[in-house]
C-alpha positions in Angstrom: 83.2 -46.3 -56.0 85.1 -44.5 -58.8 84.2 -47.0 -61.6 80.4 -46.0 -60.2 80.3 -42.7 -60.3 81.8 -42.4 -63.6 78.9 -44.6 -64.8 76.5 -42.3 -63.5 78.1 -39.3 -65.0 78.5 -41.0 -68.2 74.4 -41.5 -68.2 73.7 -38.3 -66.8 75.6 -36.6 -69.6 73.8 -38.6 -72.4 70.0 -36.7 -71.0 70.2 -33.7 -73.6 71.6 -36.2 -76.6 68.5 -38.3 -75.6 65.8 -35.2 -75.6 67.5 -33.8 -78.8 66.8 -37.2 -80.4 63.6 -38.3 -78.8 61.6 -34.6 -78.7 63.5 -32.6 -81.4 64.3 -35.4 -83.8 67.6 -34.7 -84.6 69.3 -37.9 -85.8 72.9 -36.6 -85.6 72.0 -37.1 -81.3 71.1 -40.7 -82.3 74.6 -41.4 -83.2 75.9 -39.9 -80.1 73.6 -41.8 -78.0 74.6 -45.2 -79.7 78.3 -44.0 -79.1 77.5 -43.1 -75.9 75.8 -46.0 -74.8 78.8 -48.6 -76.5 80.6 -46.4 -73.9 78.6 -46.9 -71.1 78.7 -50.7 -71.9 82.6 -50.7 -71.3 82.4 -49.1 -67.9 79.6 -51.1 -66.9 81.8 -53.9 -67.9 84.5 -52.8 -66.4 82.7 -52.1 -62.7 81.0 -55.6 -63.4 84.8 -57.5 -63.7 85.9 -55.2 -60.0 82.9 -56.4 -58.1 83.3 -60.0 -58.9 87.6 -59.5 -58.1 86.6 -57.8 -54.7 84.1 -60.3 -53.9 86.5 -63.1 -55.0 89.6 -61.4 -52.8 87.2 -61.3 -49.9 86.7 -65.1 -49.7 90.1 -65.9 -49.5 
């Protein structure tokens, strides 16, 4: 549950990059959403690779 909750902190942190970019137009918050987001893909990775090796360990 770890692995999850970091995910959601990592998306909840992006919400004022994505305003800032979206609403005030700043394009320096773009970048920190992409970096963000490349981020986010790791972890989600990550969590992705320990549900299939928990649900793999719990069959044998």
């Amino acid at each position: 549950m770890e692995k999850f909750k970091q995910l959601l902190d990592s998306v909840q942190a992006m919400e004022a990059d994505f305003q800032k970019f979206y609403e005030k137009g700043q394009s320096a918050a773009g970048t920190r959403i992409r970096k963000s987001l490349s981020e986010l893909k790791k972890l989600a990775q990550d969590l992705r690779e320990d549900v299939q090796n928990t649900k793999n360990s719990r069959k044998s």
